[in-house]
C-alpha positions as CSV (number, residue, x, y, z in Angstrom):
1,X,178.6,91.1,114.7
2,X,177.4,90.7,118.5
3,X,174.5,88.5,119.2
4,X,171.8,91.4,119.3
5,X,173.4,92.6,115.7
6,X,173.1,88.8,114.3
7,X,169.8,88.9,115.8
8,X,168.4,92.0,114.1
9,X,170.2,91.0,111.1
10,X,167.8,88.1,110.5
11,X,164.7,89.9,111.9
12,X,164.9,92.1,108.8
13,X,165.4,89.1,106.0
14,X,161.8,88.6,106.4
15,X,161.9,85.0,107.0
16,X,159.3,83.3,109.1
17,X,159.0,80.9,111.5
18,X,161.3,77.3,112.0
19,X,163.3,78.7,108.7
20,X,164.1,81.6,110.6
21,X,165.0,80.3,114.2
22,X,167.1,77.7,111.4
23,X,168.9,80.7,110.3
24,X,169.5,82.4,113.1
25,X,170.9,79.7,115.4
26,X,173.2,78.6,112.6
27,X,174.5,82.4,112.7
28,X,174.9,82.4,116.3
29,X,176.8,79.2,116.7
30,X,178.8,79.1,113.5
31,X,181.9,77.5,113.4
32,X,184.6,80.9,114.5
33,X,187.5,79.1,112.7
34,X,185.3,78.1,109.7
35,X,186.8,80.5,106.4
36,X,186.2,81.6,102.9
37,X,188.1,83.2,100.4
38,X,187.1,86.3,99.8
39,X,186.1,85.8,96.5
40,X,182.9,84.0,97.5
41,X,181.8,87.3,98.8
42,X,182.8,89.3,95.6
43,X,180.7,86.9,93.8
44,X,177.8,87.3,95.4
45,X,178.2,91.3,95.4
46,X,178.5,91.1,91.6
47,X,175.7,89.3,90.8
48,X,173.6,91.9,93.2
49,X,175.2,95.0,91.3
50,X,173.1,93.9,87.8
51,X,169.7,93.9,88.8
52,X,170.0,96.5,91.8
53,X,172.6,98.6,90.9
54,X,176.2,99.2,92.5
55,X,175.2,101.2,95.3
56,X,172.3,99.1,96.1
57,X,174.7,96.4,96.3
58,X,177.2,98.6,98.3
59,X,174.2,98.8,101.6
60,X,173.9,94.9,101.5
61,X,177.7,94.7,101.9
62,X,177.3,97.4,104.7
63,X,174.5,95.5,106.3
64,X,176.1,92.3,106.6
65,X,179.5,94.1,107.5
66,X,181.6,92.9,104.9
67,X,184.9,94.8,104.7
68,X,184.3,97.3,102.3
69,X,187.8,96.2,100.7
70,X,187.3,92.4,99.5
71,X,190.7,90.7,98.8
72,X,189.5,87.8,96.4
73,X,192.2,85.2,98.3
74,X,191.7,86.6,101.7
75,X,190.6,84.2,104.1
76,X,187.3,85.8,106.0
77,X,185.1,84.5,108.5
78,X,182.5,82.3,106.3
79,X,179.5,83.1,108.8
80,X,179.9,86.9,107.5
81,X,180.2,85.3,103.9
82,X,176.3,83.8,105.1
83,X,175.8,86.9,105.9
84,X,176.5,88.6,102.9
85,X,174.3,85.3,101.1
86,X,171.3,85.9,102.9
87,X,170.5,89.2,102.2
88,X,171.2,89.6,98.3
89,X,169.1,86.3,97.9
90,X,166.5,88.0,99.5
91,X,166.9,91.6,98.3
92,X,167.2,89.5,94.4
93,X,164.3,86.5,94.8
94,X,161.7,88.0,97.6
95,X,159.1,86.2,95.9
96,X,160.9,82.6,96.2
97,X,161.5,80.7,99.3
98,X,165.1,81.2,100.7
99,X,166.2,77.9,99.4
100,X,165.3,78.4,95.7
101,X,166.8,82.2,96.2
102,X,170.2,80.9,97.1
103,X,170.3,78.1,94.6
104,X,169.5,80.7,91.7
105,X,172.3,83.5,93.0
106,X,174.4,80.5,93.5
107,X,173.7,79.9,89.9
108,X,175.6,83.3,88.6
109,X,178.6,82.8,90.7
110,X,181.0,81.5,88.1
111,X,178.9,82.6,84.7
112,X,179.9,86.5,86.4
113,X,183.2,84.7,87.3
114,X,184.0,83.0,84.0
115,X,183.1,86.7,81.8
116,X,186.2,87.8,83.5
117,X,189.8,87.2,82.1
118,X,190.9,85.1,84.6
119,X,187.8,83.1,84.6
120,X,188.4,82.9,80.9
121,X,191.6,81.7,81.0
122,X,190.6,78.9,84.0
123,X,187.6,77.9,82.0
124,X,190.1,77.1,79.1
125,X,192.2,74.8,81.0
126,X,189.2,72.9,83.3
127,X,188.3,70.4,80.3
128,X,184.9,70.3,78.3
129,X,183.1,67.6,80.2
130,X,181.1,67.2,83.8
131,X,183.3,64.8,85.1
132,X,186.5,67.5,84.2
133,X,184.8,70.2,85.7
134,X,183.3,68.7,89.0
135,X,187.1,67.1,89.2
136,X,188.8,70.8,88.8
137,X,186.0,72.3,91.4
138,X,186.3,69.8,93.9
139,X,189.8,70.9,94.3
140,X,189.3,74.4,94.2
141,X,187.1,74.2,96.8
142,X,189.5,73.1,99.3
143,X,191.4,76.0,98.6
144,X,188.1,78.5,99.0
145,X,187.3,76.7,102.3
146,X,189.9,75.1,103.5
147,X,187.9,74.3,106.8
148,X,185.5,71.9,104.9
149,X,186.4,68.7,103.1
150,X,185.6,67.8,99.4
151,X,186.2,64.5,96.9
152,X,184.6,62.5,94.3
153,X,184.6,59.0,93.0
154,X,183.4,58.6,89.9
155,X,181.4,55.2,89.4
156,X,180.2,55.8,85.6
157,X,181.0,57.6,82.5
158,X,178.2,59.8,83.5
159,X,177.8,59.5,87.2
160,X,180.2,60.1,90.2
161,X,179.6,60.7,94.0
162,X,180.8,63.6,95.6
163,X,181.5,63.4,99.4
164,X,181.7,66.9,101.6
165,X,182.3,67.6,105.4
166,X,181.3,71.2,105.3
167,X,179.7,74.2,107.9
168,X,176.0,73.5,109.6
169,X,173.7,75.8,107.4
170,X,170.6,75.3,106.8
171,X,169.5,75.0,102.3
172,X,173.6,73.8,102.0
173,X,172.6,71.3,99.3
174,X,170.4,74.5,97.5
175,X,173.6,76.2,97.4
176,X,176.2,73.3,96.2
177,X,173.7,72.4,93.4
178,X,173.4,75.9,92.6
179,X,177.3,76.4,92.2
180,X,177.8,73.1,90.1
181,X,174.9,73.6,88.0
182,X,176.5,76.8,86.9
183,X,179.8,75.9,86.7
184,X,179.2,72.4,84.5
185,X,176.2,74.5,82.5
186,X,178.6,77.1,81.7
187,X,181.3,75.7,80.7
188,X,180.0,72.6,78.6
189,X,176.1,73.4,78.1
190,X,175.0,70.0,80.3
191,X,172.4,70.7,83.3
192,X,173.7,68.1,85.4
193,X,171.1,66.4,87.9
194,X,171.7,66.3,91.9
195,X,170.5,63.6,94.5
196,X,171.7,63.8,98.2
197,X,172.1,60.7,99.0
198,X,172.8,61.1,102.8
199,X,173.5,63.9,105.3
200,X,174.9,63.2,108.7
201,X,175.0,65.9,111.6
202,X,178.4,65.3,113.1
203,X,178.7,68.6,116.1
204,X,179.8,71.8,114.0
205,X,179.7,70.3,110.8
206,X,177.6,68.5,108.1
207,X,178.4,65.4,106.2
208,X,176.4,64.6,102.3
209,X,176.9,62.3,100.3
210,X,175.4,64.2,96.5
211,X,174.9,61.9,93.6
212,X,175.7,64.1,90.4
213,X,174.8,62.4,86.8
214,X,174.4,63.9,83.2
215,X,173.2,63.0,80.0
């Protein structure tokens, strides 16, 4: 997308004021060597095509010119996987701010991701408790971004710290609680709880520190 294309793009989210110029500068001076799997992407699509329909879905690709053929472990640009972000939490939540929208579709990635057989097979071999699964997700996300940095150190039976260097959006830590929640909800029934417990601005990219605990 060119500037004026970026531009329009976020006009028509229907976001308003500092959240919006938020939005849009991120877009404009994303990180061009930050990438995503394509699967991130597919997710996101998927979890549009329930409520909306398939060909609904199909125009928010096309509007945040996605490749219409998604390779699941294709590397893509991860500003056009924003892209794609944006506009189904939008088009899914318009009544909720854009920060409680992206945490809830962040929410379905891996429950859509687990019904399938791969998923099922994954979610056999991740371990039954929090601390397995944020261990087996911390890795994996290296592999789906391999730009951005991930690890955990777990400090109690029920509490560990994970530490990220990731891409400068705005409502990241909506997102990354959204993913873990459903991930460690799905696959052993705990809601775990989420604390950032600091965020540093370092030029192109963000630094947390998240404190995750469960009961």
């Amino acid at each position: 997308m060119t500037e004026s294309e970026i531009i329009a793009f976020v006009h028509r989210l229907g976001l308003h004021g500092a959240e919006k110029e938020a939005i849009m500068a991120a877009l404009l001076n994303f990180p061009v060597d930050c990438l995503s799997r394509g699967m991130f992407a597919k997710g996101v699509l998927k979890a549009a095509e329930r409520p909306v329909g398939a060909l609904e879905a199909e125009l928010l690709q096309q509007r945040a010119r996605y490749p219409k053929r998604i390779m699941g472990f294709q590397l893509y640009p991860h500003r056009d996987f924003y892209l794609v972000f944006y506009s189904v939490a939008t088009t899914l939540y318009p009544d909720k701010t854009l920060a409680e929208g992206m945490r809830l579709l962040a929410e379905s990635f891996y429950p859509i991701f687990a019904s399938s057989l791969i998923g099922r097979t994954m979610s056999a071999l991740i371990g039954k408790t929090p601390a397995d699964v944020l261990s087996r997700f911390a890795e994996a996300y290296k592999i789906a971004t391999p730009w951005c940095e991930h690890s955990i150190t777990q400090v109690e039976p029920n509490r560990l710290l994970w530490h990220c260097t990731v891409e400068p959006c705005p409502h990241y830590t909506s997102t990354f609680a959204g993913i873990c929640t459903g991930m460690v909800r799905t696959v052993t029934g705990i809601t775990p709880e989420f604390e950032t417990l600091s965020i540093e601005h370092a030029g192109d990219r963000q630094k947390f520190v998240f404190q995750i605990s469960w009961r």
